[in-house]
Kinemage of the C-alpha trace (Angstrom):
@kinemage 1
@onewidth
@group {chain A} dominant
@subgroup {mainchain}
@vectorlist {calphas} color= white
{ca unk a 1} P 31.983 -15.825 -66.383
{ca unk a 2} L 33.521 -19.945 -65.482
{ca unk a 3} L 29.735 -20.151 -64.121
{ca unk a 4} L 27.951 -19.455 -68.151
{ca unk a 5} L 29.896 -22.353 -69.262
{ca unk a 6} L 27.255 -24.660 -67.947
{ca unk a 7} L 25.171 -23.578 -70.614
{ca unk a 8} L 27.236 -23.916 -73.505
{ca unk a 9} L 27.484 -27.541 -74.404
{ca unk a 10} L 23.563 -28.360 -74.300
{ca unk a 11} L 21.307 -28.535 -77.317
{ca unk a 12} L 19.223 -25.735 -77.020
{ca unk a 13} L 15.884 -27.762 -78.210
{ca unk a 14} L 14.448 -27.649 -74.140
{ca unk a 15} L 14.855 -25.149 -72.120
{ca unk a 16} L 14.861 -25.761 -68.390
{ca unk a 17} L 14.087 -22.833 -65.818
{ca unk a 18} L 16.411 -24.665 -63.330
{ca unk a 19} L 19.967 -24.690 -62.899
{ca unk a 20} L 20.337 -27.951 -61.611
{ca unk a 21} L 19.424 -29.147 -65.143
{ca unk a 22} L 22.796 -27.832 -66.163
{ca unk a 23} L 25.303 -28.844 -63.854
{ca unk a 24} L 28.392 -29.891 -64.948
{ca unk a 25} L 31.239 -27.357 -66.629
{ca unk a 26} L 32.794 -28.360 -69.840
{ca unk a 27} L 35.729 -26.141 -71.604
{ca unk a 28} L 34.643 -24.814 -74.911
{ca unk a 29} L 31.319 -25.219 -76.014
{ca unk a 30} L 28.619 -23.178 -78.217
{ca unk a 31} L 27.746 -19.542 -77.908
{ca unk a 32} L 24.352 -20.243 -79.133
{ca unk a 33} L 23.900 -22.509 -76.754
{ca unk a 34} L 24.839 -20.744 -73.788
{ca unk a 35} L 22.557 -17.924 -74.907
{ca unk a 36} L 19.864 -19.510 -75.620
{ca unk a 37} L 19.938 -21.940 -72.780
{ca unk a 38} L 20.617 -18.614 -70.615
{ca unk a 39} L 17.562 -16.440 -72.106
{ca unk a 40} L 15.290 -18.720 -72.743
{ca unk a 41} L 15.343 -21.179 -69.490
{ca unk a 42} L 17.028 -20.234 -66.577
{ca unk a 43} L 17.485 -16.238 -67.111
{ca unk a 44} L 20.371 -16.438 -64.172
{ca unk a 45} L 23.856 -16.543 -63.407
{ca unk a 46} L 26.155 -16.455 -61.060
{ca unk a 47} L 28.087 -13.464 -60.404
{ca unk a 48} L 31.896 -13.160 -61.160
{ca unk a 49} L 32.839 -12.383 -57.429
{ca unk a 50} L 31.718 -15.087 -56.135
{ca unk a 51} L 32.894 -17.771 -59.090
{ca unk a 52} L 35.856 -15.672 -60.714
{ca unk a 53} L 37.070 -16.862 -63.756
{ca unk a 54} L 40.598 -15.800 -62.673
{ca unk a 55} L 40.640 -18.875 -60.897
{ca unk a 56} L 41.175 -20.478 -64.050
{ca unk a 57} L 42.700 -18.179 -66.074
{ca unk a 58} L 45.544 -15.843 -64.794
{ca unk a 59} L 46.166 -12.427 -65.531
{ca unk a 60} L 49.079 -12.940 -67.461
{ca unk a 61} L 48.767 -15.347 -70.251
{ca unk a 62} L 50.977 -16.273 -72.988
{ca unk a 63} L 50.956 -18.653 -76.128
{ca unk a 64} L 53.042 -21.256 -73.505
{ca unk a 65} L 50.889 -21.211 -70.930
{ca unk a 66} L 47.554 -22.442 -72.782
{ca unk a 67} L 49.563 -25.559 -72.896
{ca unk a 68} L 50.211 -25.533 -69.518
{ca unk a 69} L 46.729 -25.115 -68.661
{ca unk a 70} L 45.403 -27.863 -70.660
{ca unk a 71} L 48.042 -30.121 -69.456
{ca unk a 72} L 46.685 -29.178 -65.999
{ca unk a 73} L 42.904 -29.831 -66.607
{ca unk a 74} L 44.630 -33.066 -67.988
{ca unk a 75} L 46.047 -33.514 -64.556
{ca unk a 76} L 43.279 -33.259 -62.369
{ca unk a 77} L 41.243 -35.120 -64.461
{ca unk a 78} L 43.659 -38.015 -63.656
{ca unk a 79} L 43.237 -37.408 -60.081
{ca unk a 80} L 39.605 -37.351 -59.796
{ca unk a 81} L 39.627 -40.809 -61.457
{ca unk a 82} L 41.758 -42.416 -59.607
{ca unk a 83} L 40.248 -40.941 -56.218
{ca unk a 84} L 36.866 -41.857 -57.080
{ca unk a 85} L 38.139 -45.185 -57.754
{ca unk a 86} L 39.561 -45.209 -54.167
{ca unk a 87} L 36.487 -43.606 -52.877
{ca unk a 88} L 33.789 -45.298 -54.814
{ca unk a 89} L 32.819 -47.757 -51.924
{ca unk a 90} L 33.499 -45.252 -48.771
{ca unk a 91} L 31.072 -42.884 -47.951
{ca unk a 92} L 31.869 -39.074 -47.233
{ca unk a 93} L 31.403 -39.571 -43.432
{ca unk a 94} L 33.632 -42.263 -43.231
{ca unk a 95} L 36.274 -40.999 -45.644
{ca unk a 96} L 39.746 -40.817 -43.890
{ca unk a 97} L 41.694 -40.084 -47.116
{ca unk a 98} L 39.309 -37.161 -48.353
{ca unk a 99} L 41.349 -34.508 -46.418
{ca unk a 100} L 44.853 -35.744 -48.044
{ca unk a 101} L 42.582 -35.857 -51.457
{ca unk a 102} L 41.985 -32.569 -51.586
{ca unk a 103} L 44.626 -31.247 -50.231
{ca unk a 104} L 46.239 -32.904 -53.267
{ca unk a 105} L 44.280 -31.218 -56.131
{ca unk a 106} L 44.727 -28.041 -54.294
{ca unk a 107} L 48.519 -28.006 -54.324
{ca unk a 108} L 48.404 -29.911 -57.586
{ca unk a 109} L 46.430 -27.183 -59.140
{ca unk a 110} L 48.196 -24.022 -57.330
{ca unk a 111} L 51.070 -23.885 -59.816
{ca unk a 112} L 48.425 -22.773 -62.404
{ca unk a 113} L 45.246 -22.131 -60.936
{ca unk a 114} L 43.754 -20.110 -58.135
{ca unk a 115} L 41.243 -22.201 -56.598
{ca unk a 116} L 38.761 -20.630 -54.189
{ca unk a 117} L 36.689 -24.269 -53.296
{ca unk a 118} L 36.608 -25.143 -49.226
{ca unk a 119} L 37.889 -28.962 -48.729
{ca unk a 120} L 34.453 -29.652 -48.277
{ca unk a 121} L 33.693 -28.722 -52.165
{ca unk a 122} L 36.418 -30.720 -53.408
{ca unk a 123} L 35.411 -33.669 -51.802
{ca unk a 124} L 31.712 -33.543 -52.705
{ca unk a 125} L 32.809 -33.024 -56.385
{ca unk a 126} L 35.188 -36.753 -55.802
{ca unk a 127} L 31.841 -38.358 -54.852
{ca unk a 128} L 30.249 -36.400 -58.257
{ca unk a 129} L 29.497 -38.851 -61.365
{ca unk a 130} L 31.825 -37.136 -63.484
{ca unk a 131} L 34.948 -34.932 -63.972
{ca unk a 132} L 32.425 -32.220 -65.368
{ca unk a 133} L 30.516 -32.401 -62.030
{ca unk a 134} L 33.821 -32.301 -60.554
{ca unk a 135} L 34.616 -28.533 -62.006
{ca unk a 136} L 31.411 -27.698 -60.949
{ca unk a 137} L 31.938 -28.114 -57.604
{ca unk a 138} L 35.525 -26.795 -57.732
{ca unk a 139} L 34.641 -24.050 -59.356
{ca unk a 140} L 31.287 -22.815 -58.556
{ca unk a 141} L 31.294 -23.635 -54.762
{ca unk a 142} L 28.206 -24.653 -52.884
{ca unk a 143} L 27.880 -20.758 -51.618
{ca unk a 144} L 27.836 -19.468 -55.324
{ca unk a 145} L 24.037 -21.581 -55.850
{ca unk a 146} L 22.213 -19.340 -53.191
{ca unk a 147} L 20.388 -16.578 -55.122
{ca unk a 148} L 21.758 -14.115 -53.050
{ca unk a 149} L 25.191 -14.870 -55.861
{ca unk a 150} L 22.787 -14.654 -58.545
{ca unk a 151} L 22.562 -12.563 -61.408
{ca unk a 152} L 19.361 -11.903 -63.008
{ca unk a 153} L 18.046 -10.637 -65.922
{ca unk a 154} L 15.727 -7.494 -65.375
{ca unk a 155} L 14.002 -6.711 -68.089
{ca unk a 156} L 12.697 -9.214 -71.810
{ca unk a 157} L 16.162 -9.740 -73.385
{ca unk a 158} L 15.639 -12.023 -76.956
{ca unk a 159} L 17.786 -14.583 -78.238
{ca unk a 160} L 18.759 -13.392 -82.035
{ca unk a 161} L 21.204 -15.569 -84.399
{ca unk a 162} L 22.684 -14.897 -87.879
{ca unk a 163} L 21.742 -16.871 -90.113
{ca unk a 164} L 18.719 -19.160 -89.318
{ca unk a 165} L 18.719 -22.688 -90.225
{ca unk a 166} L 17.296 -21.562 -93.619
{ca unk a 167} L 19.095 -18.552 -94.249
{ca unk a 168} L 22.392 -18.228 -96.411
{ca unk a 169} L 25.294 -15.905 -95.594
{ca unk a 170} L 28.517 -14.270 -96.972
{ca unk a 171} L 31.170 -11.751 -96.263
{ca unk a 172} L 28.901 -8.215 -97.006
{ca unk a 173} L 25.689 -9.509 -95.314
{ca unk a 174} L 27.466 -10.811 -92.060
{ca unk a 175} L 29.095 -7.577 -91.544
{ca unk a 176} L 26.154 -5.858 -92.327
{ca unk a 177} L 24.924 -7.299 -89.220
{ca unk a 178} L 27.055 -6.866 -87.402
{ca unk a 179} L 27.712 -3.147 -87.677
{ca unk a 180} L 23.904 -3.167 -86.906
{ca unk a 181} L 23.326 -5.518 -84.108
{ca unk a 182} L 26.980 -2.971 -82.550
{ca unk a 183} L 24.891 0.080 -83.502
{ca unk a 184} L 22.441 -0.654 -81.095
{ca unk a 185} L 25.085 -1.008 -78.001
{ca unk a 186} L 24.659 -4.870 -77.870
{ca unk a 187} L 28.231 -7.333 -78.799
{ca unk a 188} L 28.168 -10.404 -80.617
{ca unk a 189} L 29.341 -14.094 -79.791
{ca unk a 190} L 31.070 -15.214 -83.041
{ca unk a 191} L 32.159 -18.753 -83.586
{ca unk a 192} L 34.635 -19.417 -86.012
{ca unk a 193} L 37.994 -22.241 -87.266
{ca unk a 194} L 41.139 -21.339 -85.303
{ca unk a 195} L 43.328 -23.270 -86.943
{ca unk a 196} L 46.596 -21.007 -88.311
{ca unk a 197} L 47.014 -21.253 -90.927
{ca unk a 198} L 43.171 -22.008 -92.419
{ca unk a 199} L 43.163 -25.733 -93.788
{ca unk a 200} L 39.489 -26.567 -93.394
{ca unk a 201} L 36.953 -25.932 -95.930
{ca unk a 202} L 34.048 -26.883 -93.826
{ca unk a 203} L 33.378 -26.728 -90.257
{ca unk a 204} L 33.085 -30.258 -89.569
{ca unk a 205} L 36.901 -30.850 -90.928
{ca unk a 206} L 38.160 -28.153 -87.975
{ca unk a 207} L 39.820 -29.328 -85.209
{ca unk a 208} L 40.272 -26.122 -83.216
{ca unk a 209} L 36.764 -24.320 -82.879
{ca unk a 210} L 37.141 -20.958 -80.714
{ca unk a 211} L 34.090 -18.095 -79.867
{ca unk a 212} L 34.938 -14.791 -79.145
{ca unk a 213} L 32.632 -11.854 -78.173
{ca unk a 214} L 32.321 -8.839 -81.380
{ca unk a 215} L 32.703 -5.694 -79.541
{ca unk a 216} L 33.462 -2.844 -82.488
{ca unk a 217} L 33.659 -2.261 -85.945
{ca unk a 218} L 36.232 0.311 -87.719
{ca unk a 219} L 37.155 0.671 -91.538
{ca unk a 220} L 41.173 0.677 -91.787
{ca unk a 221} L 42.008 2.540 -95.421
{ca unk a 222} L 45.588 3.454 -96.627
{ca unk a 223} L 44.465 5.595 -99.437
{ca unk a 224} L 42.496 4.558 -101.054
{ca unk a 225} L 42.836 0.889 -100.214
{ca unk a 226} L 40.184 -0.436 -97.146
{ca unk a 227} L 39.235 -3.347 -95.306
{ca unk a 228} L 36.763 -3.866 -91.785
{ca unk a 229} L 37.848 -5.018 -89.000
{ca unk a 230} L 36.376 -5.332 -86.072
{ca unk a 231} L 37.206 -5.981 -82.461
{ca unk a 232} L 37.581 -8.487 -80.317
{ca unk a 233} L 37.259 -9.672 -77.074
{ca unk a 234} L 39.263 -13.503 -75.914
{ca unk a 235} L 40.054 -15.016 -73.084
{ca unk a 236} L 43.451 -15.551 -74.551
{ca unk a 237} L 45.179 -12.700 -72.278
{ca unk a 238} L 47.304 -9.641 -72.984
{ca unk a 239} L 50.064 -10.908 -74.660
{ca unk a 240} L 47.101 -11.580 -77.933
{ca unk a 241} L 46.144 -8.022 -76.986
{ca unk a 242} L 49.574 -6.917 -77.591
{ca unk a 243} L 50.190 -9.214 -80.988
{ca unk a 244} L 46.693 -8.313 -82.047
{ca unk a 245} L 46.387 -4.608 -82.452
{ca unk a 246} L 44.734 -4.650 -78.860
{ca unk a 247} L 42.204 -7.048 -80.395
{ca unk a 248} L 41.225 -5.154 -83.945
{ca unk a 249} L 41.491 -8.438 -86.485
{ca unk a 250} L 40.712 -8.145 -90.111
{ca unk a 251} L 37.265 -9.249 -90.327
{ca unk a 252} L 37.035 -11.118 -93.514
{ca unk a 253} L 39.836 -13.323 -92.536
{ca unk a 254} L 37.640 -14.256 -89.535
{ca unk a 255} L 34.345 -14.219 -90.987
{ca unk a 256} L 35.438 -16.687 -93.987
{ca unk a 257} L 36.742 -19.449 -90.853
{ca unk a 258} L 33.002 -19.303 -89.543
{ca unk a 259} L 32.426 -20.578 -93.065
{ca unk a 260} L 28.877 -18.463 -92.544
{ca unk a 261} L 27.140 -21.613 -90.709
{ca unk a 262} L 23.664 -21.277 -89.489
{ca unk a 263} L 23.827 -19.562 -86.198
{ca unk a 264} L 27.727 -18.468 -86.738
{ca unk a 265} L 26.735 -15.023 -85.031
{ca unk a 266} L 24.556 -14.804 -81.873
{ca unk a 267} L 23.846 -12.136 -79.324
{ca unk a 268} L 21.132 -10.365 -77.197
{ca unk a 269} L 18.959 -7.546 -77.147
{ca unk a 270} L 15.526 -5.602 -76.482
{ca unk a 271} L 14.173 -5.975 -79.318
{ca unk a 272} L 11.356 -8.482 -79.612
{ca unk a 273} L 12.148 -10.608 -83.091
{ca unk a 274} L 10.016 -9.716 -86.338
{ca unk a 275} L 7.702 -11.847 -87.439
């Protein structure tokens, strides 16, 4: 869901019970964070019809085209500063350019993106402080914020994270719970070094951090020769799918690129923690 990505680059130290605290939609960001920030604060969201995140990311999505769409956020990004540079002393009442404006980012954005904004949300997001605030409007139109578009959370769901701050981790204890926390019907956000090959030793020396959500565990053998791996699920479209075993990875290769930090697993469930 585009509309969860609010949550995900906040430091989870204060949690807010009001969306408004979060506006503003970032790419990437921290799984932790957007779980926390989601169970613990606001405990809503809002739902995929009315903020699709096909908008953003097509059906059909190859290795080429991630370029493409970064070059495109790139894009816009250069429009909204240079028409809230034009704008910056005009108010919205008075704007006679703010039609052509956003008729501009739509057909700028059209060759990539599916926008479903009215004119009247891309113009508020021109007058926003920020090309964050801008997506937010773009994205998650004014109509999306009544809590009739809401998703809630119906029943205590707890915020759970492998390892604590003061726990270590390796290879057999990470998939150890992992194949739990999937035994009990709930996935797992996992954030781990993309970079291919491997070059960082340390997660501050990576320059491509990705998240993806755990959804199944299998043991592959060929005699008597086996490894884990578990399943995947990315935002990286069906051609990964199709280079990727439809999303089974070996799970030690992507285990060791989390380099077992503090929180490197997250997830939800029904169980309250133990003390």
């Amino acid at each position: 869901m585009v509309d969860m990505s609010r949550y995900s680059n906040t430091v989870a130290t204060d949690h807010f019970n009001k969306r408004t605290r979060y506006r503003g939609l970032k790419e990437g960001g921290d799984p932790a964070y957007t779980l926390s920030n989601l169970i613990n604060g606001v405990q809503k969201v809002t739902n995929e019809r009315c903020a699709p995140t096909s908008q953003i990311i097509p059906t059909e999505v190859s290795a080429e085209s991630q370029q493409k769409d970064h070059e495109m956020f790139a894009l816009l990004e250069q429009k909204y500063n240079n028409y809230t540079e034009v704008l910056k002393n005009t108010g919205k009442d008075s704007c006679e350019k703010c039609l052509l404006f956003a008729n501009d980012i739509r057909n700028t954005a059209k060759s990539r993106f599916s926008l479903i904004a009215t004119d009247e949300d891309i113009i508020s997001g021109l007058y926003s402080e920020s090309f964050s605030r801008f997506l937010d409007h773009v994205l998650v139109p004014k109509k999306c914020w009544s809590n009739n578009e809401m998703l809630r959370l119906r029943r205590p769901y707890y915020f759970k994270v492998f390892p604590n701050e003061n726990e270590k981790a390796d290879y057999l204890s990470s998939i150890a719970m992992i194949k739990d926390v999937l035994k009990g019907g709930y996935p797992l956000g996992l954030a781990f070094c993309a970079q291919v090959p491997l070059v960082a030793r340390k997660s501050e020396d990576c320059d491509k951090y990705h998240a993806v959500a755990v959804v199944g565990y299998r043991q592959v053998c060929k005699g008597k020769k086996c490894r884990d791996a578990i399943r995947v699920q990315n935002w990286w479209g069906d051609w990964w799918y199709s280079a990727n075993d439809d999303g089974w990875v070996d799970a030690k290769a992507v285990l060791d690129a989390s380099f077992y930090d503090a929180h490197m697993l997250t997830w939800i469930d029904g169980n309250p923690p133990r003390e």
